[in-house]
C-alpha positions as CSV (number, residue, x, y, z in Angstrom):
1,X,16.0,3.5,18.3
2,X,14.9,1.7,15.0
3,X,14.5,3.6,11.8
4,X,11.2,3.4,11.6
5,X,10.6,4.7,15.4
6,X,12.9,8.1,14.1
7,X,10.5,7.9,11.3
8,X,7.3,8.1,13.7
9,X,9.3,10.8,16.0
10,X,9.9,13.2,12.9
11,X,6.2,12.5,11.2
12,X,5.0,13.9,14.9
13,X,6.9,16.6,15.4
14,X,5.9,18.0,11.9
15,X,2.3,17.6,12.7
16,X,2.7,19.1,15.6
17,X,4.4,21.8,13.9
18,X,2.0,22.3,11.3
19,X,-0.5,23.1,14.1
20,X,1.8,25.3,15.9
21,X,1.6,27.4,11.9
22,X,-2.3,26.8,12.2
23,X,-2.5,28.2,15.2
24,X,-0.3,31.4,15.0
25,X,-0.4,32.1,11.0
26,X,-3.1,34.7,12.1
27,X,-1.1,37.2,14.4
28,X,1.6,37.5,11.5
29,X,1.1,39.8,8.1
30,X,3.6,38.3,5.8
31,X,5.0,34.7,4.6
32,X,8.9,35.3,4.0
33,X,10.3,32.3,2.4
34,X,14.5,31.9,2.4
35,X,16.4,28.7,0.7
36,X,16.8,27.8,3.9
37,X,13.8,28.7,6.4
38,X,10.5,29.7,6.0
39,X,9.0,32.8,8.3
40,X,5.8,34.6,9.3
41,X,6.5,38.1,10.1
42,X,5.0,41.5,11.2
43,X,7.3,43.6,9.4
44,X,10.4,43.0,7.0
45,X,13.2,45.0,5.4
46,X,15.8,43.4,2.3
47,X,19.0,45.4,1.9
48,X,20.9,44.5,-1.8
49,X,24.3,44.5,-0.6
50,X,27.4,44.6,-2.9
51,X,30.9,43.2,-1.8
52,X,33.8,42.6,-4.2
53,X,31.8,42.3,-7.2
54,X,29.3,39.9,-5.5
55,X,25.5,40.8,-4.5
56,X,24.3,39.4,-1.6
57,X,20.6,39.9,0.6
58,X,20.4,41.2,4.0
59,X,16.7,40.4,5.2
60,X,16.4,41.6,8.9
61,X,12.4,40.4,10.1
62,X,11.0,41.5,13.6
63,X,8.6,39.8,15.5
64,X,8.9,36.7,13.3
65,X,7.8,32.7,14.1
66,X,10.8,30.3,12.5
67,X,9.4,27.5,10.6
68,X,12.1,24.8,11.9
69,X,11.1,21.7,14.3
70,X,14.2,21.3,15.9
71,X,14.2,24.9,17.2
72,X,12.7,25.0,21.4
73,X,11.4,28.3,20.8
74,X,10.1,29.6,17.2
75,X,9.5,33.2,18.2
76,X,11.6,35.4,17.7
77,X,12.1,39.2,18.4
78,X,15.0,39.5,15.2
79,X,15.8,37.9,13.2
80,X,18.8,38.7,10.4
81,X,19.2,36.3,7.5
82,X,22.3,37.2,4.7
83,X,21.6,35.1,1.4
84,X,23.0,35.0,-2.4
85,X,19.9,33.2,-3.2
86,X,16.4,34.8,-3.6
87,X,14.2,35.6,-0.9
88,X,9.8,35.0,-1.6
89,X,7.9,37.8,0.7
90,X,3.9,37.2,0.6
91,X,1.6,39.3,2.4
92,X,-1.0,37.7,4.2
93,X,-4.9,39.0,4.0
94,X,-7.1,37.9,6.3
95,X,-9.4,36.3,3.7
96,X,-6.2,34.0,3.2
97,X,-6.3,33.1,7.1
């Protein structure tokens, strides 16, 4: 496989995924955005955690959609994420949709 055909494979797979978010953006109410993976969610919670001096995040989302195009299967019934680094929560209106 040449670079430029792993070029073409990636460029396709995130079109496709960007309809995939097109499609489903609706049937979520918030955008949760992590350093490492961006979500659509139904309901969220963040625990500030403290261990030895060090804060950390506990997000824990339900009924979530994983932004990631090498995952076979985006939803998700939990999802727990633990993060030093900040955490972006949006909620979605439907005038946004």
């Amino acid at each position: 496989m040449s670079a430029e055909d792993l070029e073409k494979y990636e460029t396709e797979m995130e079109l496709q995924l960007y309809r995939e978010y097109r499609d489903v953006v609706g049937l979520f109410s918030y955008v949760i955005e992590t350093e490492r993976r961006f979500y659509l969610a139904n309901d969220y919670q963040i625990d500030v955690r403290n261990s030895a001096g060090e804060v950390f995040f506990e997000l824990t989302l339900r009924d979530a959609w994983v932004w990631d195009m090498f995952r076979p299967a985006r939803f998700v019934k939990n999802v727990r994420v633990v993060t030093f680094k900040d955490i972006n929560v949006e909620e979605l209106t439907k005038a946004e949709l």
